[in-house]
N, CA, C and O atoms as CSV, one atom per row, in Angstrom:
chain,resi,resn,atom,element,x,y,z
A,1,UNK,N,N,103.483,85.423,108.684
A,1,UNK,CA,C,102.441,85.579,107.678
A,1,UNK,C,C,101.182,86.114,108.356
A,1,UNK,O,O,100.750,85.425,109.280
A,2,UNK,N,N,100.486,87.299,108.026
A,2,UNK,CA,C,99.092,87.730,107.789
A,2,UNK,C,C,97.649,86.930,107.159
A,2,UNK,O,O,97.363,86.290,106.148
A,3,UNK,N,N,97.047,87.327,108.240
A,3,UNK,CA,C,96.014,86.325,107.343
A,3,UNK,C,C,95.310,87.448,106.624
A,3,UNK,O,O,94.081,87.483,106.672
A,4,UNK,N,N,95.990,88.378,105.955
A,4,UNK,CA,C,95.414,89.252,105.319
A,4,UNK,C,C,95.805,88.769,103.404
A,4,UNK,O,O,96.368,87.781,102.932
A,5,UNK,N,N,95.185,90.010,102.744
A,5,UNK,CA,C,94.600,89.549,101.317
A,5,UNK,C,C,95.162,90.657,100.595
A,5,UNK,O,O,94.500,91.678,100.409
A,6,UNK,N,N,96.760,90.479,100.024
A,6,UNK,CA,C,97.055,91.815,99.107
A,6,UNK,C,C,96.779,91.585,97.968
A,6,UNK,O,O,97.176,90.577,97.384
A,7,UNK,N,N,95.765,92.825,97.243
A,7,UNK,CA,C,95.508,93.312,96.352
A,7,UNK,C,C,96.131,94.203,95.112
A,7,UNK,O,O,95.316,95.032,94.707
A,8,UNK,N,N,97.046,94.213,94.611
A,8,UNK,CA,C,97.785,94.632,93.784
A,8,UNK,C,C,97.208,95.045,92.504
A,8,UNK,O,O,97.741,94.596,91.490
A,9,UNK,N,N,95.956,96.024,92.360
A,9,UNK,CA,C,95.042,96.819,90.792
A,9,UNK,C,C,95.118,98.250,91.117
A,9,UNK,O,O,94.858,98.952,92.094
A,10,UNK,N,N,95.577,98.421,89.912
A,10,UNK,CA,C,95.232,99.994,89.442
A,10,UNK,C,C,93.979,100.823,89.367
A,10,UNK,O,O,93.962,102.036,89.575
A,11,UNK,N,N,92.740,99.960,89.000
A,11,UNK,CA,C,91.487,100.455,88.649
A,11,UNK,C,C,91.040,100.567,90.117
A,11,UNK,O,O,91.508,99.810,90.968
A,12,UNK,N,N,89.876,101.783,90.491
A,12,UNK,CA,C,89.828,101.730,91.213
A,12,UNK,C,C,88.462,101.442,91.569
A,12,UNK,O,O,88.320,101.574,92.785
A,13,UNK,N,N,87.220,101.040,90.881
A,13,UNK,CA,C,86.389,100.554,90.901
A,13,UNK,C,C,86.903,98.868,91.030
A,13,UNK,O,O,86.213,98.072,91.667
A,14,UNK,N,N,88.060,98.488,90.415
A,14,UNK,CA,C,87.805,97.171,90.318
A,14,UNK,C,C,88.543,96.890,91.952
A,14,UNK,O,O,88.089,95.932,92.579
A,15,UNK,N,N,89.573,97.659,92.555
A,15,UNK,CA,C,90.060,97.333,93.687
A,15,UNK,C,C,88.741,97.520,94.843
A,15,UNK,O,O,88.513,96.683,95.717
A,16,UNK,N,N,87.876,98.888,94.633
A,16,UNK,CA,C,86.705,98.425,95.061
A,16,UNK,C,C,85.520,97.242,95.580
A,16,UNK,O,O,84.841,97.099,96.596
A,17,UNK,N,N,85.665,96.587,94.445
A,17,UNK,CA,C,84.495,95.635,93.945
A,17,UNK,C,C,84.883,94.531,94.993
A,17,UNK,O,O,84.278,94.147,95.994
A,18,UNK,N,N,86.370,94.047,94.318
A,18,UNK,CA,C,87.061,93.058,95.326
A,18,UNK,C,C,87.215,92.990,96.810
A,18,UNK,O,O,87.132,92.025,97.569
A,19,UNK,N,N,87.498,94.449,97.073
A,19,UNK,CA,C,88.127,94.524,98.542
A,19,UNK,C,C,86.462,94.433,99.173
A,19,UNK,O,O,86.194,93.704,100.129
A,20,UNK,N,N,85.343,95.354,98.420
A,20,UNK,CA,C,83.903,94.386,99.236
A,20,UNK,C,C,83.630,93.309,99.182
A,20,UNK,O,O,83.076,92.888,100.198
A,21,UNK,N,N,83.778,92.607,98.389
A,21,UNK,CA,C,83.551,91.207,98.025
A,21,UNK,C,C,83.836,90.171,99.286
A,21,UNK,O,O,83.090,89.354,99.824
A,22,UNK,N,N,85.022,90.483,99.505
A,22,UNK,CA,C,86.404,90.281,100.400
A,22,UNK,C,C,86.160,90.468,101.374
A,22,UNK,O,O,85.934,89.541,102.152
A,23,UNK,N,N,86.104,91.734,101.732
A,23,UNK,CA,C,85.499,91.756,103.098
A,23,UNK,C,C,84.110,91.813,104.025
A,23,UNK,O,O,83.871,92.146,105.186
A,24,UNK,N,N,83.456,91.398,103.097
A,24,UNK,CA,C,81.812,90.980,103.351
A,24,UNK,C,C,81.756,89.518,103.836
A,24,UNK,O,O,80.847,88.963,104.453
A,25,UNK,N,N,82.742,89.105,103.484
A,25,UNK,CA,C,83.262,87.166,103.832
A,25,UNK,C,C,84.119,87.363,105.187
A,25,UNK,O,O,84.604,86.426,105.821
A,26,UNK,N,N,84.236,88.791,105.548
A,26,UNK,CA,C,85.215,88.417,106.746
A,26,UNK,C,C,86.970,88.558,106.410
A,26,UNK,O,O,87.639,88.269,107.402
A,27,UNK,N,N,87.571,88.849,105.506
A,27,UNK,CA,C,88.680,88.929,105.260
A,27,UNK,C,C,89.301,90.436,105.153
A,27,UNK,O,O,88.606,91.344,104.696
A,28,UNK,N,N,90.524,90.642,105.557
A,28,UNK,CA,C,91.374,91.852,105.631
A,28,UNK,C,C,91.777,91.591,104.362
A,28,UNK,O,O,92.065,90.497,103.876
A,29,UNK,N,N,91.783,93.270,103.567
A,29,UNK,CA,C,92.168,93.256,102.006
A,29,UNK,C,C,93.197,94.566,102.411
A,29,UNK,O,O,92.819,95.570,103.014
A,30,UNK,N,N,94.464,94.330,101.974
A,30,UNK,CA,C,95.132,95.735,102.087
A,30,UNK,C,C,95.305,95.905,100.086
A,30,UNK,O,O,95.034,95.040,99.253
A,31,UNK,N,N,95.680,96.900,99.917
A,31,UNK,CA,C,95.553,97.056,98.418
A,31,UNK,C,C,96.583,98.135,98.113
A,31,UNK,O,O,96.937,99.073,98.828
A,32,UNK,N,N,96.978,97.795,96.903
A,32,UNK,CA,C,98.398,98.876,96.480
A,32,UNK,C,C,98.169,98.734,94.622
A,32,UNK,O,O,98.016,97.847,93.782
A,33,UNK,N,N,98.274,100.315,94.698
A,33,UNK,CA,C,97.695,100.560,93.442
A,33,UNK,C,C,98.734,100.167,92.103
A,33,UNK,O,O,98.458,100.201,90.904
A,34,UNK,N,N,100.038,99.782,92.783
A,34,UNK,CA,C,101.344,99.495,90.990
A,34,UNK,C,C,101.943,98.426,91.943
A,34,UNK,O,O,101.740,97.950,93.060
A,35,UNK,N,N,102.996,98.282,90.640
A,35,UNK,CA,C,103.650,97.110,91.113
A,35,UNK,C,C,104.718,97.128,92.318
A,35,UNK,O,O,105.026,96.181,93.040
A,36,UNK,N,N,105.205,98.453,92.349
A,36,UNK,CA,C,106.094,98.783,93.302
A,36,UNK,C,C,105.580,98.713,94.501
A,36,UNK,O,O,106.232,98.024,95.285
A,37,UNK,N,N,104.906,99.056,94.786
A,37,UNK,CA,C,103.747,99.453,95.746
A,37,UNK,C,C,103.478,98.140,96.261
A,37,UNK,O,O,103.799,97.727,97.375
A,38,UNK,N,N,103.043,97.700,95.626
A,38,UNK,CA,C,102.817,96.452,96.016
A,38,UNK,C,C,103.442,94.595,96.568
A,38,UNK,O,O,103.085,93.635,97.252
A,39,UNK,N,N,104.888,95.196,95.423
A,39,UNK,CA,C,106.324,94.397,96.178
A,39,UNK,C,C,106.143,94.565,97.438
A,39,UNK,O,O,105.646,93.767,98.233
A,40,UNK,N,N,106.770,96.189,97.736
A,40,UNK,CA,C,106.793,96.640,99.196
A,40,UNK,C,C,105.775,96.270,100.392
A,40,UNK,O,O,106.117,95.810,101.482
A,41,UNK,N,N,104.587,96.531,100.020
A,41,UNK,CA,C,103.616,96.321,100.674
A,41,UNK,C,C,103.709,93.937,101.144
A,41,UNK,O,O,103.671,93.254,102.167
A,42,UNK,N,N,103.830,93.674,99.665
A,42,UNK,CA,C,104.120,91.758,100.170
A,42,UNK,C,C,105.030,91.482,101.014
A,42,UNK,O,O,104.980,90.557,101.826
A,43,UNK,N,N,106.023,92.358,100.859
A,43,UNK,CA,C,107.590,92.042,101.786
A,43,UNK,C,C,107.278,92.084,103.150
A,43,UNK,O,O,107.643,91.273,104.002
A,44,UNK,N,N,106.254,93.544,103.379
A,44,UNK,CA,C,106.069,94.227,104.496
A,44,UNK,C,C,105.232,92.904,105.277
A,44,UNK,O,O,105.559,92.443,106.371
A,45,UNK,N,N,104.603,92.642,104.814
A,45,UNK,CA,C,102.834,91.644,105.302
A,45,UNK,C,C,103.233,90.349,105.028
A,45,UNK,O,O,102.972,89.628,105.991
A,46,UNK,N,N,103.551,89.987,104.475
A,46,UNK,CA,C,103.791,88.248,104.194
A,46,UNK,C,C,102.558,87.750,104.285
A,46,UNK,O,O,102.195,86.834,105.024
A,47,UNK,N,N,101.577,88.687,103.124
A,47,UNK,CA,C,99.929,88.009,103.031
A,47,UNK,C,C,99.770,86.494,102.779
A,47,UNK,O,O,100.518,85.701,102.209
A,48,UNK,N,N,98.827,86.366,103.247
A,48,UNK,CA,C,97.738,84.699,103.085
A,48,UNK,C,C,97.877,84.649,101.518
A,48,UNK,O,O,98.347,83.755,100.814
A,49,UNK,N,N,97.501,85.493,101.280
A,49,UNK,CA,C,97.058,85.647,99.015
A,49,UNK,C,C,97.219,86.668,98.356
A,49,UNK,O,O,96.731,87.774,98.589
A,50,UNK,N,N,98.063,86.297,97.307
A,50,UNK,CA,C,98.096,87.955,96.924
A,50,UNK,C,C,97.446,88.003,95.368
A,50,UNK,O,O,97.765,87.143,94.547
A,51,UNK,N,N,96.521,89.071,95.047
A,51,UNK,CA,C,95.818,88.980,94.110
A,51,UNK,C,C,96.489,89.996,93.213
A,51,UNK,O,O,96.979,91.017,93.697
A,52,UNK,N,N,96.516,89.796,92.198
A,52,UNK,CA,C,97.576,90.512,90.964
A,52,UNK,C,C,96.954,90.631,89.843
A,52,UNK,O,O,96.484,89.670,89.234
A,53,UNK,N,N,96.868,92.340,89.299
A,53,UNK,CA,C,96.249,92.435,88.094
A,53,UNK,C,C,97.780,92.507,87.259
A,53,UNK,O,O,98.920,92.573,87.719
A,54,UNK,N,N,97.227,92.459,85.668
A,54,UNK,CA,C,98.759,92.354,85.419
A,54,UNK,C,C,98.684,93.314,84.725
A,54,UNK,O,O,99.800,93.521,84.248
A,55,UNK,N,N,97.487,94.527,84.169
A,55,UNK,CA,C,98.039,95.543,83.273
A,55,UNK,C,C,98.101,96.483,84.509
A,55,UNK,O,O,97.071,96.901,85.038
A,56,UNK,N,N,99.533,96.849,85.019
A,56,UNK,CA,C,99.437,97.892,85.891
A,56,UNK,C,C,100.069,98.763,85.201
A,56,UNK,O,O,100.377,98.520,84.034
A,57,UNK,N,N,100.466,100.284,85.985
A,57,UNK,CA,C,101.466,101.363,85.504
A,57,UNK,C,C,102.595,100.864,85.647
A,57,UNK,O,O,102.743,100.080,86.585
A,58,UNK,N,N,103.476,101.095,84.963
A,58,UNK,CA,C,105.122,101.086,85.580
A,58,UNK,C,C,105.911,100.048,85.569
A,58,UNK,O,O,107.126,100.032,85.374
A,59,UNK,N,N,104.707,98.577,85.930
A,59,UNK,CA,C,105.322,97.551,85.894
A,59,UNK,C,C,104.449,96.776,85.453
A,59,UNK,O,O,103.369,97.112,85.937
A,60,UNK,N,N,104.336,95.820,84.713
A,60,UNK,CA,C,103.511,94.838,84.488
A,60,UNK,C,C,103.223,93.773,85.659
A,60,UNK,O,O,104.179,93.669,86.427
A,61,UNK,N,N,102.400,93.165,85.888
A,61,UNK,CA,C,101.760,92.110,86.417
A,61,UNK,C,C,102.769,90.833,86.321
A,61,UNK,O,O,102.728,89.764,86.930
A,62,UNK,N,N,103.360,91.143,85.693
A,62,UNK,CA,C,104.197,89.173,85.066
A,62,UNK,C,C,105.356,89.967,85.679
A,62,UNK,O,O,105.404,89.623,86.860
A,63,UNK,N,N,106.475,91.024,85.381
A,63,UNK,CA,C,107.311,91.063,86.102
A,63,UNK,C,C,107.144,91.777,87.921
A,63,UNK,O,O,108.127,91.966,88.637
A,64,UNK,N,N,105.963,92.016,88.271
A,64,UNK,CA,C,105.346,91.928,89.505
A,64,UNK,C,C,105.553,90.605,90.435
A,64,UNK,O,O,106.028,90.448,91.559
A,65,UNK,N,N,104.992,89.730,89.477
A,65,UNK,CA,C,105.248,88.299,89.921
A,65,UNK,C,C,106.692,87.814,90.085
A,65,UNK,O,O,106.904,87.088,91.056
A,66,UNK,N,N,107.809,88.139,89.198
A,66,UNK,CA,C,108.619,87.281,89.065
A,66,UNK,C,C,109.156,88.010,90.148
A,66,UNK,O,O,109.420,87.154,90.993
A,67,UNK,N,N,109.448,89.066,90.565
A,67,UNK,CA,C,110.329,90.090,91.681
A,67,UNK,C,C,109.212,89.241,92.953
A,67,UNK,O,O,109.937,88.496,93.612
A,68,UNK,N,N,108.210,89.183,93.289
A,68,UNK,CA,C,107.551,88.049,94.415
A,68,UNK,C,C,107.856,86.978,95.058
A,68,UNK,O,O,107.830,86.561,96.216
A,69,UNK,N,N,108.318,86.442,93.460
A,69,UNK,CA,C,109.018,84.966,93.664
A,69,UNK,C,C,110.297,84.767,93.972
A,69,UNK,O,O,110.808,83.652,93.873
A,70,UNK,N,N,110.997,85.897,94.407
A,70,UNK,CA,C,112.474,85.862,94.492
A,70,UNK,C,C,112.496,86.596,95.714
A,70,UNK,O,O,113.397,87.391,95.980
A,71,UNK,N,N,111.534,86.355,96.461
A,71,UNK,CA,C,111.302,86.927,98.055
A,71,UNK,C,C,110.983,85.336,98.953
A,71,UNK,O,O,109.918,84.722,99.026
A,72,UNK,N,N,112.276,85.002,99.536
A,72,UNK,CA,C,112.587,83.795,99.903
A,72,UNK,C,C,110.717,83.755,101.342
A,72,UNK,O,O,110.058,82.776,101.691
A,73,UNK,N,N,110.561,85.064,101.677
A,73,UNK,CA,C,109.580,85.109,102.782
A,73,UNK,C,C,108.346,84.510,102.406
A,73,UNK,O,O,107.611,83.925,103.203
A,74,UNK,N,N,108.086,84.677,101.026
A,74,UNK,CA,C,106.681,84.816,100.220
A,74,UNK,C,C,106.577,83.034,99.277
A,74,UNK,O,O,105.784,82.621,98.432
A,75,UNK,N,N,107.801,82.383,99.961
A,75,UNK,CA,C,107.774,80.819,99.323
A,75,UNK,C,C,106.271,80.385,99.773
A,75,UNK,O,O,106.056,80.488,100.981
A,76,UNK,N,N,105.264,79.941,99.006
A,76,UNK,CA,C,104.236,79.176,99.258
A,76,UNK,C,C,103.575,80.169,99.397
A,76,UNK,O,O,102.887,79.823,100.357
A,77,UNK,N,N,103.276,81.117,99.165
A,77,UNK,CA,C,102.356,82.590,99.203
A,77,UNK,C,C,101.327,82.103,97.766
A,77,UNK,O,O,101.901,81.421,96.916
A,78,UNK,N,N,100.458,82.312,97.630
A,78,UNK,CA,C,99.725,81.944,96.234
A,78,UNK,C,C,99.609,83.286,95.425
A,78,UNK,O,O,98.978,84.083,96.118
A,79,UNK,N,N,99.797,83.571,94.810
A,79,UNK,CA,C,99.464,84.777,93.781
A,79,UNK,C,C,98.822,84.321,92.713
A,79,UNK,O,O,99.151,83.330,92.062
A,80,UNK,N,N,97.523,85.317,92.431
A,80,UNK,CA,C,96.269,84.488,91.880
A,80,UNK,C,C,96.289,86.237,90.997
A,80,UNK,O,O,96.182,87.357,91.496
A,81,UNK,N,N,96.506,85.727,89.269
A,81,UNK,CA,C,96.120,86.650,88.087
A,81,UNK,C,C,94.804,87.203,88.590
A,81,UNK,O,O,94.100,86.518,89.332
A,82,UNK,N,N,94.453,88.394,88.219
A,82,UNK,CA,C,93.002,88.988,88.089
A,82,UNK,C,C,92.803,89.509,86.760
A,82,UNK,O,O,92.564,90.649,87.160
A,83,UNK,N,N,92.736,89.581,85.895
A,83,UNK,CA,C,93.194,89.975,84.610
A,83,UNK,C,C,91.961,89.824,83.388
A,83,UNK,O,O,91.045,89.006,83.301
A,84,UNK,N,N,92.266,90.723,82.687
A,84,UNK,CA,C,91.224,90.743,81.358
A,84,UNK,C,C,91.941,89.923,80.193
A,84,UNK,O,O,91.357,89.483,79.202
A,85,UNK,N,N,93.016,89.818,80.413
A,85,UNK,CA,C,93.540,89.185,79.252
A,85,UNK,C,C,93.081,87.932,78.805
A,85,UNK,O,O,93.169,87.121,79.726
A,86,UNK,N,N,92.596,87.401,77.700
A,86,UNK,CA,C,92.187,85.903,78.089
A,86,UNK,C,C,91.903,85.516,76.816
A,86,UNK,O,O,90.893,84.932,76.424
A,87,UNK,N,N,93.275,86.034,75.914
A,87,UNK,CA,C,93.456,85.508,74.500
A,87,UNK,C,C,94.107,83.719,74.984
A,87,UNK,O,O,94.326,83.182,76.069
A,88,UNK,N,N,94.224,83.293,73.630
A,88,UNK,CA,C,95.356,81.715,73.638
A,88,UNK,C,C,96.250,81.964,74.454
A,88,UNK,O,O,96.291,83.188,74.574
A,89,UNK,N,N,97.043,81.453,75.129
A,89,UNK,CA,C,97.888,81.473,75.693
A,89,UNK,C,C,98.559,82.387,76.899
A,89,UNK,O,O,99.667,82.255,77.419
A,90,UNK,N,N,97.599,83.286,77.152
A,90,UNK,CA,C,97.458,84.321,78.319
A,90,UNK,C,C,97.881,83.508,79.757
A,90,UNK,O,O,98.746,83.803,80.583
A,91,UNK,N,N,96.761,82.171,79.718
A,91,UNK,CA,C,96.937,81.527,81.019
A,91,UNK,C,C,97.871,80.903,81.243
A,91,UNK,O,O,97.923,80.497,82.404
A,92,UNK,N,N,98.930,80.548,80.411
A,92,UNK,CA,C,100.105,80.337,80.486
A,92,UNK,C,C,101.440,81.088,80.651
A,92,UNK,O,O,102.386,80.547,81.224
A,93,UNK,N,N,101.505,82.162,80.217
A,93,UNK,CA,C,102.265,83.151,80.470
A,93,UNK,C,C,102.371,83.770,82.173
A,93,UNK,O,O,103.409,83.985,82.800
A,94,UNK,N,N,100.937,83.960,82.648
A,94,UNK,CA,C,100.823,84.110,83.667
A,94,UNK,C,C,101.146,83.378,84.659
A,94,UNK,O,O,101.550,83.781,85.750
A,95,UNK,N,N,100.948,82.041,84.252
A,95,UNK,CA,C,101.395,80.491,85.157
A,95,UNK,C,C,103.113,80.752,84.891
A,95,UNK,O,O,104.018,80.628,85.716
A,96,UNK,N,N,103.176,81.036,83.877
A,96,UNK,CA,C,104.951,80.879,83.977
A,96,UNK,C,C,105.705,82.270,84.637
A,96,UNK,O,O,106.835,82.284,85.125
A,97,UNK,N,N,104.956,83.204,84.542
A,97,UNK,CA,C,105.937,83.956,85.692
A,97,UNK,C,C,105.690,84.430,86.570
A,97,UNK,O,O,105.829,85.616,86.869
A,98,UNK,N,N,104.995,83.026,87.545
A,98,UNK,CA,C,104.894,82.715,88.645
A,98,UNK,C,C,103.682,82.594,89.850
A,98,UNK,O,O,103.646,82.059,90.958
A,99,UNK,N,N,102.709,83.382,89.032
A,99,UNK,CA,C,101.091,83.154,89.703
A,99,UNK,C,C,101.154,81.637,89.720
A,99,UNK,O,O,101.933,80.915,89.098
A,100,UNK,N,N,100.182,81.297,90.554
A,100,UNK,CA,C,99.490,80.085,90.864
A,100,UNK,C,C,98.407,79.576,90.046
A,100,UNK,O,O,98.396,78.427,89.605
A,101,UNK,N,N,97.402,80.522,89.823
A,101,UNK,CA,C,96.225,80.451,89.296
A,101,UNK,C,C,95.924,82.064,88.112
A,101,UNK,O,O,96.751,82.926,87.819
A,102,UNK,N,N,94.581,81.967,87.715
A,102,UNK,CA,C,94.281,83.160,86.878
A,102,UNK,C,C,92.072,82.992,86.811
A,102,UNK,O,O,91.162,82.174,86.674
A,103,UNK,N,N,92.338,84.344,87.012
A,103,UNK,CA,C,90.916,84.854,87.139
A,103,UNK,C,C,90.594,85.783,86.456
A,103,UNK,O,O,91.091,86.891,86.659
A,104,UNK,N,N,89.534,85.536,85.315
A,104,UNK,CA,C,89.196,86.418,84.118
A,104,UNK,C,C,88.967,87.813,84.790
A,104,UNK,O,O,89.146,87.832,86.008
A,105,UNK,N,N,88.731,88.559,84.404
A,105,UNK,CA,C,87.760,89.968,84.226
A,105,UNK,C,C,86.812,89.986,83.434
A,105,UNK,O,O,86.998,89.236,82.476
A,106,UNK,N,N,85.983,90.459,83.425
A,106,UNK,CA,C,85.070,91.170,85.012
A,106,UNK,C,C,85.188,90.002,85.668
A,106,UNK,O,O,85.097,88.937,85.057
A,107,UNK,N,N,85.426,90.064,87.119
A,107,UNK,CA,C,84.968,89.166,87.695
A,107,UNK,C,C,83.643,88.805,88.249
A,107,UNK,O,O,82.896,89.783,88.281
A,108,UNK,N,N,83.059,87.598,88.740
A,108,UNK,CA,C,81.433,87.110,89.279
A,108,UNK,C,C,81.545,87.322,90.467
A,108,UNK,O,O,81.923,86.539,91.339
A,109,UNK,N,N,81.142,88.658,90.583
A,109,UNK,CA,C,80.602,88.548,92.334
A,109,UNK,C,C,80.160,87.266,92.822
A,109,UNK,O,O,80.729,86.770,93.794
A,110,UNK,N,N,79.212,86.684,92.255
A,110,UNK,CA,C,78.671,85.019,93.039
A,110,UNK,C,C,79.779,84.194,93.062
A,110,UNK,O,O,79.515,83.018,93.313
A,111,UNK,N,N,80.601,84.384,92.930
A,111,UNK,CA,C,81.841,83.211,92.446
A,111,UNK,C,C,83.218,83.477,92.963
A,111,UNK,O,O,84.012,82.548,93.108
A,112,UNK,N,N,83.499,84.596,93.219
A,112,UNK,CA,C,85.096,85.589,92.825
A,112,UNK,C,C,85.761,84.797,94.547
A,112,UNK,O,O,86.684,83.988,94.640
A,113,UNK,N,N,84.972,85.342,95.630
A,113,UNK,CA,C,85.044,84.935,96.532
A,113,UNK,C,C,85.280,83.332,96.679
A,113,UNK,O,O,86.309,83.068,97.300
A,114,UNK,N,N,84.859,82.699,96.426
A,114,UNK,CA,C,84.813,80.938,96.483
A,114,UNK,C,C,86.330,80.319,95.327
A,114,UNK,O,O,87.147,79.400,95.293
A,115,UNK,N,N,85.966,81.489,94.579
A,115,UNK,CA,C,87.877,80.505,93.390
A,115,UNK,C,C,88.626,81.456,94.622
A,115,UNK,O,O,89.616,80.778,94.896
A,116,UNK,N,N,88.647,82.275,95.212
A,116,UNK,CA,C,90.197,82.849,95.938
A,116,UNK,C,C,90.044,81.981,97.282
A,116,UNK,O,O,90.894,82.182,98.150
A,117,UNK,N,N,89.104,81.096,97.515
A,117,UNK,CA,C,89.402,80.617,99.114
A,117,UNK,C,C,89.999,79.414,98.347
A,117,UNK,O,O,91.090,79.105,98.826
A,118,UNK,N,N,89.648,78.691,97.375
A,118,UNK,CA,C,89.956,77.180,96.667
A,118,UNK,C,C,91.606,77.626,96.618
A,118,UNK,O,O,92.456,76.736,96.600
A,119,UNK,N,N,92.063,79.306,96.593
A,119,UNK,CA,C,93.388,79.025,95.917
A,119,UNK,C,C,94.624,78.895,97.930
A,119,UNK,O,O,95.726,78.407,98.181
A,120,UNK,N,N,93.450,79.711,98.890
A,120,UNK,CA,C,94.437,79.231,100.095
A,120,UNK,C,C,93.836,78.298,100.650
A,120,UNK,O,O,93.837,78.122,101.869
A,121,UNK,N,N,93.153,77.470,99.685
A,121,UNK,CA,C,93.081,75.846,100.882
A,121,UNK,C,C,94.401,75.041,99.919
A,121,UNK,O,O,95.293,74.389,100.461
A,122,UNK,N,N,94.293,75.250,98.402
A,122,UNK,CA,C,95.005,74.258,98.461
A,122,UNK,C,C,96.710,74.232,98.837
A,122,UNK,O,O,97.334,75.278,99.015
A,123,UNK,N,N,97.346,72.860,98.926
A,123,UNK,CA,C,98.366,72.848,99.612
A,123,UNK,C,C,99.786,73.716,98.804
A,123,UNK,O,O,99.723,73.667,97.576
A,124,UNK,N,N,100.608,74.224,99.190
A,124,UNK,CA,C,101.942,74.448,99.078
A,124,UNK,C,C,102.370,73.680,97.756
A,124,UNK,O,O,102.450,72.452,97.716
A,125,UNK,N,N,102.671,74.611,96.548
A,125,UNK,CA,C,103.631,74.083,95.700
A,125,UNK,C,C,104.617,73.556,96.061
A,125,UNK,O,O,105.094,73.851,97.157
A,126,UNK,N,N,105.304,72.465,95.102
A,126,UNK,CA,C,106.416,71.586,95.365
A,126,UNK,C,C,107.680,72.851,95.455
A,126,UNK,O,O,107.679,73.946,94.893
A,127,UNK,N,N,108.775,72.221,96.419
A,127,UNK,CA,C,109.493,73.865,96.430
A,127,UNK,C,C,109.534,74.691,97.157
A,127,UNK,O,O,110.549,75.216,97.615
A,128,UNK,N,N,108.300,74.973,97.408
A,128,UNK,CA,C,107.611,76.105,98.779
A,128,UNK,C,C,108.441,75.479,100.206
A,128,UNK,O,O,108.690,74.275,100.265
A,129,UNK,N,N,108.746,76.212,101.082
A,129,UNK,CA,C,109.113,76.009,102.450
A,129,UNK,C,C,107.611,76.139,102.951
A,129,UNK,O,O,107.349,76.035,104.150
C-alpha cells in the first residue's frame, strides 16, 4: 500500500480543487479521469484512500466501487463518495455499493481535508484483512 490519495473525477476543476487541497496538507494525489482508469490505476497503487465521484463517463461511480471491492488487494482501502447527488436516499446507495463514507458537492475547502483524514484514521471494516 501507498500512502498516496486516488482520485477518481471527471471534472477537471473539481479534480483540481481537491488534488490542491490535498496536497497543501502534504499528501500525494494521483488522479484518473473514468472509471476504468481508475480501477487500473487502484490495482496498480494500492492507495491509502480512494476518493470517488460517481457521475463519471462510461462507468458510474457505484459500479466503480463494486469492481474495487472485488480486488482482494484493496480489502480495508476506504473509498469515500465525492458526489453532488444528495437527494433521499443517495447516501445509501452509495454505502451499499461499497464506499465507506460520502461527501456532498461542492465541497468546503475549510473542511474537505479534515472529513478525508477522519476517513484513514478510522479502523478497518469488519471483513477487511
Amino acid at each position: 500500500m501507498t500512502d498516496a490519495i486516488l482520485l477518481i473525477e471527471d471534472n477537471e476543476q473539481n479534480r483540481y480543487l481537491a488534488t490542491f487541497l490535498l496536497e497543501k496538507k502534504g499528501y500525494t494525489v494521483v488522479s484518473a479521469s473514468d472509471g476504468p482508469a481508475g480501477i487500473r490505476q487502484a490495482a496498480a497503487l494500492a492507495p491509502r484512500l480512494i476518493l470517488l465521484d460517481i457521475q463519471l463517463p462510461s462507468m458510474d461511480g457505484y459500479a466503480v466501487a463494486r469492481k474495487l471491492r472485488e480486488n482482494p488487494a484493496l480489502d480495508g482501502t476506504p473509498i469515500v463518495a465525492v458526489t453532488s447527488y444528495a437527494m433521499p436516499g443517495d447516501r445509501e446507495k452509495v454505502l451499499a455499493s461499497g464506499c465507506n463514507g460520502y461527501i456532498e458537492k461542492p465541497i468546503h475547502p475549510e473542511t474537505f481535508v479534515a472529513e478525508i483524514e477522519d476517513y484513514m484514521t478510522k479502523p478497518k471494516q469488519e471483513g477487511s484483512s
